[in-house]
PLY file of the C-alpha trace (Angstrom):
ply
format ascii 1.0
element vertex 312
property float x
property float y
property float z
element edge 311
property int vertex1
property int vertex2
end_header
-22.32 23.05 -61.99
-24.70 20.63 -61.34
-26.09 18.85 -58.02
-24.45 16.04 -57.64
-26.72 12.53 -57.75
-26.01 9.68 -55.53
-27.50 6.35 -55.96
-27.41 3.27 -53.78
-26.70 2.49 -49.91
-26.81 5.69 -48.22
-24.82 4.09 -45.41
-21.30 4.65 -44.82
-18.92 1.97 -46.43
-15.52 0.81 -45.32
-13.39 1.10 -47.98
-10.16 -0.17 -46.99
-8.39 -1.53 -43.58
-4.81 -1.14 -43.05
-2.72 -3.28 -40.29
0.76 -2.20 -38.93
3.49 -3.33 -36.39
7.23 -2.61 -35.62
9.02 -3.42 -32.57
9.06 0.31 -31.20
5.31 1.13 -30.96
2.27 -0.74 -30.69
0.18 -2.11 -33.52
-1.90 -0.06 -35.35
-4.82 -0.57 -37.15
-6.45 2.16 -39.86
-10.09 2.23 -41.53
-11.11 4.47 -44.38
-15.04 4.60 -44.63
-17.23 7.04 -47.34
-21.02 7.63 -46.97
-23.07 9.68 -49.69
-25.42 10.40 -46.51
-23.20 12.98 -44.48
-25.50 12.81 -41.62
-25.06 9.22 -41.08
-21.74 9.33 -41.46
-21.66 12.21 -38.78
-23.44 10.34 -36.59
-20.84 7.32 -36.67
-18.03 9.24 -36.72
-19.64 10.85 -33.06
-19.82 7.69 -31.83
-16.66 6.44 -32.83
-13.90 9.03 -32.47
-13.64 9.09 -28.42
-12.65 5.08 -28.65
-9.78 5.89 -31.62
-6.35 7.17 -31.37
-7.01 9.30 -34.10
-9.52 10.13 -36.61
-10.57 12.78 -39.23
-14.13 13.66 -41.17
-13.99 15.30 -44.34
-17.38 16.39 -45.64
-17.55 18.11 -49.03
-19.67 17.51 -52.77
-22.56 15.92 -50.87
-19.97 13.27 -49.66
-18.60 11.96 -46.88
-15.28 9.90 -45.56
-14.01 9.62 -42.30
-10.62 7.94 -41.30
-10.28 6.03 -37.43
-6.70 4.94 -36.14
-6.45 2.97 -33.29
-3.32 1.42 -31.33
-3.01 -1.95 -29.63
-1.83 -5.06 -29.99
-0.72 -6.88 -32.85
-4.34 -9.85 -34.45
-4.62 -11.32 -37.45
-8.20 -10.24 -37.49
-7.72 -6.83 -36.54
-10.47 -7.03 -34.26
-8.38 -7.03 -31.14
-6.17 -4.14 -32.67
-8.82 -1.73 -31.64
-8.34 -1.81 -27.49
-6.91 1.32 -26.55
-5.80 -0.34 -23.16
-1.98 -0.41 -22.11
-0.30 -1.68 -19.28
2.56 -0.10 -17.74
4.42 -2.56 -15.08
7.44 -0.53 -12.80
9.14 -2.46 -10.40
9.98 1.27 -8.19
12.11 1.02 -4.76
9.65 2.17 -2.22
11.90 4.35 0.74
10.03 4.70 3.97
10.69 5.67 7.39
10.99 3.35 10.26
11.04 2.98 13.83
14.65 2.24 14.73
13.52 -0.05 17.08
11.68 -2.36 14.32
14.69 -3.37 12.42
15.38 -6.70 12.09
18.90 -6.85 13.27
17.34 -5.35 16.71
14.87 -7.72 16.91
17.11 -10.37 16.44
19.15 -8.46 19.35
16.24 -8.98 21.40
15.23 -12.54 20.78
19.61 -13.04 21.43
19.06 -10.73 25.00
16.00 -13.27 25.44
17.57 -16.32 25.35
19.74 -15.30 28.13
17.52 -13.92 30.49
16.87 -17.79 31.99
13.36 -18.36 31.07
11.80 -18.57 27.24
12.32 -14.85 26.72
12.14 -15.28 23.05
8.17 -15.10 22.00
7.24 -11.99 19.90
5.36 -10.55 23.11
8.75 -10.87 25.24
10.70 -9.43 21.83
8.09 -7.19 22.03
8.53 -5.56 26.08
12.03 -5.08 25.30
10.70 -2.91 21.99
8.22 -0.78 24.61
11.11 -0.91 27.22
13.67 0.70 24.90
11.05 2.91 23.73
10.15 3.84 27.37
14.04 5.35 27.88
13.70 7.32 24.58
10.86 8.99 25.45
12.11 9.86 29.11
15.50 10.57 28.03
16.93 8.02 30.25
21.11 7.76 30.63
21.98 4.19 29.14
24.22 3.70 32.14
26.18 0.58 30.20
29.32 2.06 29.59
29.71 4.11 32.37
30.74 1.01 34.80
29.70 3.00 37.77
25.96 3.62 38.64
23.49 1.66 36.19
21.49 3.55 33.72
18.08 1.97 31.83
20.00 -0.79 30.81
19.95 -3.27 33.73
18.47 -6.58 35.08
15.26 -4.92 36.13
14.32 -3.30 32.92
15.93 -5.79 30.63
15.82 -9.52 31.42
19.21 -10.85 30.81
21.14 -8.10 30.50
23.80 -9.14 33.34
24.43 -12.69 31.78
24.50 -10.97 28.33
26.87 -8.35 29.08
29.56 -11.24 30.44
29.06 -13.94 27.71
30.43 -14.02 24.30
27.26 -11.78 22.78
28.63 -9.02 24.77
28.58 -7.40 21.02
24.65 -7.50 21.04
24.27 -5.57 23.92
27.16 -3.14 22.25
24.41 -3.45 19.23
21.63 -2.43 21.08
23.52 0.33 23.59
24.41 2.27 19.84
20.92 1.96 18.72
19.47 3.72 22.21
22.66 6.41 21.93
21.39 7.22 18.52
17.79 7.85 19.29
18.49 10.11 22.46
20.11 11.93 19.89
17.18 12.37 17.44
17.95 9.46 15.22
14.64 7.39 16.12
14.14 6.27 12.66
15.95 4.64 9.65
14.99 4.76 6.04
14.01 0.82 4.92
14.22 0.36 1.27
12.60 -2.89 -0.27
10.75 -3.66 -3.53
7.37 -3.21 -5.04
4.98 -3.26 -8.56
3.19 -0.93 -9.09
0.89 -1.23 -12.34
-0.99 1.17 -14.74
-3.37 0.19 -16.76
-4.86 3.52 -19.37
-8.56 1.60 -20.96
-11.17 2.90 -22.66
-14.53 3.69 -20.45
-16.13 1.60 -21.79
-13.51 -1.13 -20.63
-14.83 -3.59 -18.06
-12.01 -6.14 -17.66
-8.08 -5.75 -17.40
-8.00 -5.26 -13.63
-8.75 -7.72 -10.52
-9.56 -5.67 -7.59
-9.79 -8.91 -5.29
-7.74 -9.75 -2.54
-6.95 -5.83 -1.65
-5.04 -5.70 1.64
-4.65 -9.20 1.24
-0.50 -10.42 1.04
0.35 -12.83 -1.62
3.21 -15.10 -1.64
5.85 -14.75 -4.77
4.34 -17.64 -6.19
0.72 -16.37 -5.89
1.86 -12.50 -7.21
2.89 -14.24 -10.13
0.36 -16.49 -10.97
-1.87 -12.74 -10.65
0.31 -10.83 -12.74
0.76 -13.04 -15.45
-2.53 -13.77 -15.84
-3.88 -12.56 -19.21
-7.53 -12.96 -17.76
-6.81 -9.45 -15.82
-4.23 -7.58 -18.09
-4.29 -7.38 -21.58
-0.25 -6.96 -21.43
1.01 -9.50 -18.88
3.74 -9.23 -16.74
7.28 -9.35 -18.82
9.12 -12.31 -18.09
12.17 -9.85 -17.22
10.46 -8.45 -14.29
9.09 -11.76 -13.51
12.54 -12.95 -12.77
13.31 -9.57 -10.69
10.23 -10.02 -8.72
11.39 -14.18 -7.69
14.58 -12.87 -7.21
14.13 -9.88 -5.64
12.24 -11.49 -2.94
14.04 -14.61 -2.19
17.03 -12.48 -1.56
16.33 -9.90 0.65
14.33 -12.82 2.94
17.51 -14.99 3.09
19.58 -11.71 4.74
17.10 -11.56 7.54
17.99 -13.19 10.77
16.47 -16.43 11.61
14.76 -15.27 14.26
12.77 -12.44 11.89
12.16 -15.44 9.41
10.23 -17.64 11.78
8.39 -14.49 13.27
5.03 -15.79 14.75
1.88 -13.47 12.91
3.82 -12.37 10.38
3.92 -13.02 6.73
6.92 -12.64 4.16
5.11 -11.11 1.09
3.42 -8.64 -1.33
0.72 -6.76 0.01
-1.93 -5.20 -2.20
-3.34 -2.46 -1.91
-6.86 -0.81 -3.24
-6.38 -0.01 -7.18
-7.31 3.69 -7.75
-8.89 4.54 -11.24
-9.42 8.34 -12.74
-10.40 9.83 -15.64
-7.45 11.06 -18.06
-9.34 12.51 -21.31
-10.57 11.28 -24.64
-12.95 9.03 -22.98
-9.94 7.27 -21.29
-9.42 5.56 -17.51
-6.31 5.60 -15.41
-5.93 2.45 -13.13
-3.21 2.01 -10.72
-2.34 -0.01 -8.13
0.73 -1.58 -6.28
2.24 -4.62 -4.41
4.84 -4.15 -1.64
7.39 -6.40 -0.28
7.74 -6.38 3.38
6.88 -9.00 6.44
3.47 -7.95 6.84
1.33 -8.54 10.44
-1.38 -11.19 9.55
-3.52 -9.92 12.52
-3.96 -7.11 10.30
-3.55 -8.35 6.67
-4.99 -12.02 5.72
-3.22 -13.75 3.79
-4.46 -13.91 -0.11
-5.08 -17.82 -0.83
-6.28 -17.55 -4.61
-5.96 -15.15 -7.22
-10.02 -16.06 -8.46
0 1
1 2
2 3
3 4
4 5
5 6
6 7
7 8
8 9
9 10
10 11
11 12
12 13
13 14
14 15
15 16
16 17
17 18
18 19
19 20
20 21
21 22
22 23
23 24
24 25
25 26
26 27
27 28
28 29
29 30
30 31
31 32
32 33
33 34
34 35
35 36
36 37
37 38
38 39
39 40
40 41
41 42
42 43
43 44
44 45
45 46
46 47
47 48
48 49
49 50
50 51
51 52
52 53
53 54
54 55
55 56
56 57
57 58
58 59
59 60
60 61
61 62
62 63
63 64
64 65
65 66
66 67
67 68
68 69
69 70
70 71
71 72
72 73
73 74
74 75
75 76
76 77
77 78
78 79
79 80
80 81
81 82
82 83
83 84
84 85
85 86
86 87
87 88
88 89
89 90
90 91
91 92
92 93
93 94
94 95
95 96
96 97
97 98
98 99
99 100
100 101
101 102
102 103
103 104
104 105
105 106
106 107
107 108
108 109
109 110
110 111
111 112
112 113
113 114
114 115
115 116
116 117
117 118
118 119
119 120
120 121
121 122
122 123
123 124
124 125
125 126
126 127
127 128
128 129
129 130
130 131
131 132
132 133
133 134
134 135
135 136
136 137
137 138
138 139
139 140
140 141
141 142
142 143
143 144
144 145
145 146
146 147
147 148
148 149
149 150
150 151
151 152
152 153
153 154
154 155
155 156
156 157
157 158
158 159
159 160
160 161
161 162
162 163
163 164
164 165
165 166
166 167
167 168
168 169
169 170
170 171
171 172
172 173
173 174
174 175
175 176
176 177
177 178
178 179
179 180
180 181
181 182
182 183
183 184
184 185
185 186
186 187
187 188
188 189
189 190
190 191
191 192
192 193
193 194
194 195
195 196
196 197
197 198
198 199
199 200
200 201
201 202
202 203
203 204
204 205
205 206
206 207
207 208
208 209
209 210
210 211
211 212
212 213
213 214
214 215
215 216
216 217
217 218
218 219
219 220
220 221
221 222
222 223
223 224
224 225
225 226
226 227
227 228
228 229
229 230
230 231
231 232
232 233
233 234
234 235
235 236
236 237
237 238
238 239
239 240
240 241
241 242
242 243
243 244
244 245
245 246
246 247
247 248
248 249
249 250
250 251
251 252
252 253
253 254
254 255
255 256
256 257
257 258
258 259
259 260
260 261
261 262
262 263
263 264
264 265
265 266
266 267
267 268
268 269
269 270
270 271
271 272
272 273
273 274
274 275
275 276
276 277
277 278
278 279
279 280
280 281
281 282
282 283
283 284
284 285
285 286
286 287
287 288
288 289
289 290
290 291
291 292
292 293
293 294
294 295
295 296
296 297
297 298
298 299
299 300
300 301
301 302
302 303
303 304
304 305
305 306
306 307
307 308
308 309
309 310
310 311
């Protein structure tokens, strides 16, 4: 048999380009190239396979072909087809431990045991000696004293502003509240689990991807109406935010702030909000990047975390 003779280009040719899309995978986008120089087409096929989903090099007769498969999303011109990068949105329900004393409905019992102790007694520094106060008898394993109706325990006038005048109103039942809360912590109960919302994101890109992320504004807490206006924002993901989780996010939010007390709404320092925190990125294979980052809902301190003001 004889040696086979090429003639012509010596560069690889694309031969064909196929485009496909159905509603339970991405898009996907196929090219078929042949070379009569098998070193060239070596070359491009190293250079091409680690940003492909799939590809294949069949050398044989003095000829070449390789086939590249990429997913992504759905373009007319198939030149978008080709970004490997997906975005994965979860709206998970964070659970973490908190001081007992922190909850809102005893902060609200404070700011109510304020208002009676004849001065102001309501500012988040007075809410605030009540906190260290209650926290004092916990760690020295003081008797409560209010139930007993003979000697006073912690709870009296001289630890706790008001307590006399709130003990023989009509809030009696707040300092019932807060009595339960101290029993429960001298008996190893100091914390409660809080459960609230937050997105996290996860973005898998190519290396040689240099967009699809906005690292601005971490530890920075965003209103609902800024969070969106960020996560819908096709200048920083390639796959926006869903509309579906959208709507949970607004609603989400706007629900869990209208069951706080009034007092924990108008909270001097403190922010209702999202905060972001620093998006972590690592290496996953096939010349591929892992970035993830979250948002969590909570009233966050603004001596601590400013408050994000634009999304640019």
């Amino acid at each position: 048999m004889g040696t086979p003779i090429n003639r012509g280009d010596d560069n690889p040719q694309l031969q064909k380009q196929e485009f496909s899309f159905d509603f339970n995978s991405p898009a996907r986008t196929s090219e078929h190239w042949k070379g009569i120089n098998q070193s060239k087409m070596i070359t491009q096929y190293n250079g091409t396979v680690f940003t492909t989903n799939r590809s294949s090099l069949t050398l044989s007769n003095s000829m070449a072909e390789a086939t590249y498969e990429w997913s992504g999303p759905s373009s007319s011109s198939g030149t978008n087809s080709k970004y490997l990068t997906i975005d994965r949105w979860e709206i998970p329900e964070p659970k973490v431990e908190k001081p007992l004393v922190s909850h809102p409905s005893m902060y609200n019992a404070f700011y109510i045991l304020g208002g009676c102790s004849g001065g102001t007694g309501q500012t988040d520094i007075d809410i605030g000696s009540y906190m260290a106060k209650f926290q004092e008898g916990i760690s020295g394993n003081q008797k409560p004293g209010y139930s007993t109706g003979v000697i006073p325990g912690w709870f009296q006038e001289s630890n706790f502003p008001g307590w006399t005048a709130l003990t023989s109103s009509s809030l009696s039942y707040v300092a019932l509240y807060i009595y339960r809360q101290y029993q429960k912590c001298l008996n190893g109960q100091t914390h409660y689990q809080d459960s609230t919302y937050s997105v996290r994101h996860t973005t898998t890109a190519p290396a040689y991807w240099s967009a699809n992320v906005s690292d601005k504004n971490v530890n920075c807490i965003y209103s609902t109406i800024l969070l969106l206006s960020e996560l819908q924002n096709t200048d920083f993901w390639y796959y926006a935010l869903p509309g579906r989780l959208a709507y949970k996010i607004s609603a989400s939010s706007s629900q869990i702030y209208g069951r706080l007390p009034s007092s924990v709404q108008s909270r001097a320092g403190f922010m209702w909000g999202w905060l972001k925190s620093p998006f972590g990125e690592a290496t996953t294979g096939r010349n591929q990047i892992e970035i993830q980052g979250s948002y969590v809902l909570d009233q966050w301190p603004l001596d601590l975390y400013p408050q994000a003001t634009s999304i640019y």
